[in-house]
C-alpha positions in Angstrom: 84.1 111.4 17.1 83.6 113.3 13.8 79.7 112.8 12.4 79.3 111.1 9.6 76.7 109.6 7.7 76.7 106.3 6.2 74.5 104.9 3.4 73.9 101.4 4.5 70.8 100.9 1.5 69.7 102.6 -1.1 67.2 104.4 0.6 68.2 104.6 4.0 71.7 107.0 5.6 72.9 106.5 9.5 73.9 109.6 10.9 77.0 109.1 13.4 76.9 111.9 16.0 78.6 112.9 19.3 77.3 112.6 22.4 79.8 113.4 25.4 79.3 111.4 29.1 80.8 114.4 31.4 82.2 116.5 29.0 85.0 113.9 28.1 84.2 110.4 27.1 82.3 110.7 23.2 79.7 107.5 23.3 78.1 108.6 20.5 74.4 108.6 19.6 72.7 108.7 16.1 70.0 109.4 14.0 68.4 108.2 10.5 67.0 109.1 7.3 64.6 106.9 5.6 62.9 107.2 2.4 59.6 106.6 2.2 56.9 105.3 0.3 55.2 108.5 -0.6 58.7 109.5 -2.1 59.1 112.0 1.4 61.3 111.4 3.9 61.4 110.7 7.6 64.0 111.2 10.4 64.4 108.6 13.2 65.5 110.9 16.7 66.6 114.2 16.8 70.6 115.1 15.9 72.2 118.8 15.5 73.4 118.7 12.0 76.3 120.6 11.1 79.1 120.7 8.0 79.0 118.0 5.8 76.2 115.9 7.2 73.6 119.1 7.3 74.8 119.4 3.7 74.2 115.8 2.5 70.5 115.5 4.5 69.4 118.8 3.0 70.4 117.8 -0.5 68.9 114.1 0.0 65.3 116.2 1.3 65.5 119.4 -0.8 66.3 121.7 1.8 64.3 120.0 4.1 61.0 120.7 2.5 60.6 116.5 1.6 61.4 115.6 5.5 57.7 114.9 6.0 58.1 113.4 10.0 60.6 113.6 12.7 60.1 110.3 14.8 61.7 110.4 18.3 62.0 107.0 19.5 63.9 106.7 22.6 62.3 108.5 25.8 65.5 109.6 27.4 67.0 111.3 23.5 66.1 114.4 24.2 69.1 116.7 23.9 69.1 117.4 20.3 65.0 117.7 19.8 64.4 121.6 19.8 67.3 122.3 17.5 66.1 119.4 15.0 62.5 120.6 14.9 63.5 124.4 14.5 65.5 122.8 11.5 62.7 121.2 9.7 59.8 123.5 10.6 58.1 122.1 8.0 57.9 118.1 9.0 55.2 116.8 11.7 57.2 116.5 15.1 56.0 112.9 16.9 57.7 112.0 20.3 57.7 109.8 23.2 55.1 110.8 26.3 58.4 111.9 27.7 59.4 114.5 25.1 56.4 116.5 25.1 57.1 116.5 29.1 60.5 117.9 28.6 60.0 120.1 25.4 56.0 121.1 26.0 56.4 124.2 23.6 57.2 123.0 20.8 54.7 121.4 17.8 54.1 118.1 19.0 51.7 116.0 16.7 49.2 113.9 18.8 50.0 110.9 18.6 52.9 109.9 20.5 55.5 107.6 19.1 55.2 104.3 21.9 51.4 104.5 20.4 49.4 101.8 18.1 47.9 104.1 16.6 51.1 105.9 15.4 52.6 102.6 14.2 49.5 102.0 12.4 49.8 105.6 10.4 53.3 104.5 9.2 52.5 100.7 8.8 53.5 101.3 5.1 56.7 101.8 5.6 58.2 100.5 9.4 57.6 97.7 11.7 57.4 99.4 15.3 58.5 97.0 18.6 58.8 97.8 22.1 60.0 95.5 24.7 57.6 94.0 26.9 57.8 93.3 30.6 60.1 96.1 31.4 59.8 100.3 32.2 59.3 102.2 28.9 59.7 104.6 30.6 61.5 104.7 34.4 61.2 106.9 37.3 65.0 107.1 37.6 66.3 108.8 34.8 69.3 106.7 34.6 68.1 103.5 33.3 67.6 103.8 29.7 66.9 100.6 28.4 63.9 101.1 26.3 62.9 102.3 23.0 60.5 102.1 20.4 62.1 100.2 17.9 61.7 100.8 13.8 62.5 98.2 10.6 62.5 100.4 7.9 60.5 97.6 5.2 62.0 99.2 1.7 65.6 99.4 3.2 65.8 96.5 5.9 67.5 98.6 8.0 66.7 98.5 11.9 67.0 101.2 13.9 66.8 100.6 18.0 68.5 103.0 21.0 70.1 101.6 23.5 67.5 98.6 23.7 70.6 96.7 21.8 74.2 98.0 22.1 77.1 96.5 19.7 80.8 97.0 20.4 83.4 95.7 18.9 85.7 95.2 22.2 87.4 91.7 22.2 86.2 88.9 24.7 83.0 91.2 26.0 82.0 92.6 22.0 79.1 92.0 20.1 75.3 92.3 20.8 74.1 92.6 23.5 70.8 93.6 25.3 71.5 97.1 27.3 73.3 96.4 31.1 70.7 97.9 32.4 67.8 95.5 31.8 67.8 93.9 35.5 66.7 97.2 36.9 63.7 97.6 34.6 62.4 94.8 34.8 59.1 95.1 35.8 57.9 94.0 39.8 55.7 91.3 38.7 55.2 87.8 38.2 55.5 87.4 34.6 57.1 90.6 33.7 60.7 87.9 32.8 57.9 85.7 30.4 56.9 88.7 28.7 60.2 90.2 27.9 61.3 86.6 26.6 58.3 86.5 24.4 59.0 90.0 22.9 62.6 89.1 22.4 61.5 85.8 20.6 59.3 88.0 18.1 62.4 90.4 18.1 64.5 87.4 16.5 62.1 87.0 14.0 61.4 90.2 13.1 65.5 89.9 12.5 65.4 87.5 10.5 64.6 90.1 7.7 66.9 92.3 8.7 69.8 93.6 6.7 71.4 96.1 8.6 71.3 97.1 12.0 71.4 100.7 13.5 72.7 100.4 16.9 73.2 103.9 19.2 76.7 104.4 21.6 79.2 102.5 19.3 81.8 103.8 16.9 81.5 101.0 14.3 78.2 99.1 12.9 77.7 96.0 12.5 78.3 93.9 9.3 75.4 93.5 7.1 73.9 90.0 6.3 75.3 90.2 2.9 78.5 90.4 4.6 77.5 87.0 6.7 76.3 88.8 9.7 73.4 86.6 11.3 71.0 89.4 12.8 68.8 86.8 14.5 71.2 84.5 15.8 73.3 87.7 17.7 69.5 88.6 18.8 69.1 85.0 20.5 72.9 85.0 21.7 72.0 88.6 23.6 68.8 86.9 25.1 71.0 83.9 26.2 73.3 86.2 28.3 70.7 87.6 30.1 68.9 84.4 31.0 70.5 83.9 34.6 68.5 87.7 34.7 65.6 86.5 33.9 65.3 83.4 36.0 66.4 85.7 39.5 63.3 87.9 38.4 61.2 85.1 37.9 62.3 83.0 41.4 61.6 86.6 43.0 58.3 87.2 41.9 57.3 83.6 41.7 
């Protein structure tokens, strides 16, 4: 998969990048560029830029020196975090608890990205979620289900890791919450309630969305000026898992 990025508003660029399973199969993973408020820039998770795209993202921040944040939003994103930061020495480095764990030299800011507090610094310009009721971050490194994720306000762009995948296969395509969300949920009574409240402010929250950012998938989803119902897909994907959450709840009942 070559990168690319893709302008999906007028202040807002996806960045399509590689990410091989094995060596082999190319799932793809991503990053973004948002303009902010202050006129700066911000970019959501790490990605190696290279060619074309390293070209266009240093133009867009002029040379880097207007990339004022690096936000790291998904716990298990971690591969492309050193060479990003050693990129843009310049903007404030925020990550998950589990980034400063796995990259504890370099300059983390203080507040981490799952955080209140950080969502309250950059209230001006994102909404921050993050599921409820399920492992932000699990003991096995395998289940990757959760992220922090970001509606840029200007742009109406979401941006969310793995949380919500979109493929475009026939018969099994679409939205979808991540195959993994059985094994995350948490061992509680109420942990099933939880997640279905978050998911219910999740459609909501959609329901100003223009464009979503999805992680792992070659194409994007339409935009709603193309007809694309954000929150309806949202409460489709919450309707598929719904025989999940009722086994969770009769367990811990």
């Amino acid at each position: 998969m070559a990168d690319q990025i893709i302008q999906v508003a007028e202040d807002f660029w996806n960045i399509r990048g590689s990410f091989r399973v094995f060596g082999l199969l190319d799932i793809g993973t991503q990053a973004s560029l948002a303009r902010l408020r202050s006129g700066g820039f911000a970019l959501l998770d790490s990605y190696t830029l290279t060619g074309e795209v390293a070209e266009k993202v240093m133009a867009l921040t002029d040379g880097g020196r207007a990339l004022e944040a690096i936000l790291n939003l998904h716990p298990f994103h971690t591969v492309h975090v050193k060479k990003t930061a050693a990129m843009f020495p310049e903007a404030k480095l925020f990550g998950t608890r589990r980034h400063h764990e796995k990259a504890p030299s370099l300059p983390w800011q203080d507040l981490l990205t799952e955080q209140d507090e950080l969502h309250a610094r950059f209230a001006d310009d994102f909404v921050f979620t993050i599921p409820r009721g399920v492992d932000f971050i699990s003991s096995n490194e395998n289940l990757h289900f959760s992220s922090v994720l970001a509606m840029h306000r200007s742009s109406r762009a979401l941006h969310v890791d793995d949380t919500l995948m979109f493929t475009k296969l026939p018969f099994v395509g679409g939205l979808s919450f991540h195959l993994t969300l059985k094994a995350v949920l948490e061992r509680r009574p109420g942990a099933a309630a939880d997640f279905r409240a978050w998911a219910e402010e999740l459609i909501s929250l959609c329901g100003g969305v223009e464009r979503l950012c999805t992680a792992h998938a070659k194409p994007l989803p339409p935009s709603a000026s193309d007809g694309y119902d954000l929150a309806a897909e949202v409460r489709g994907a919450l309707g598929k898992v719904e025989k999940v959450l009722r086994a969770h709840e009769k367990q811990y009942s």
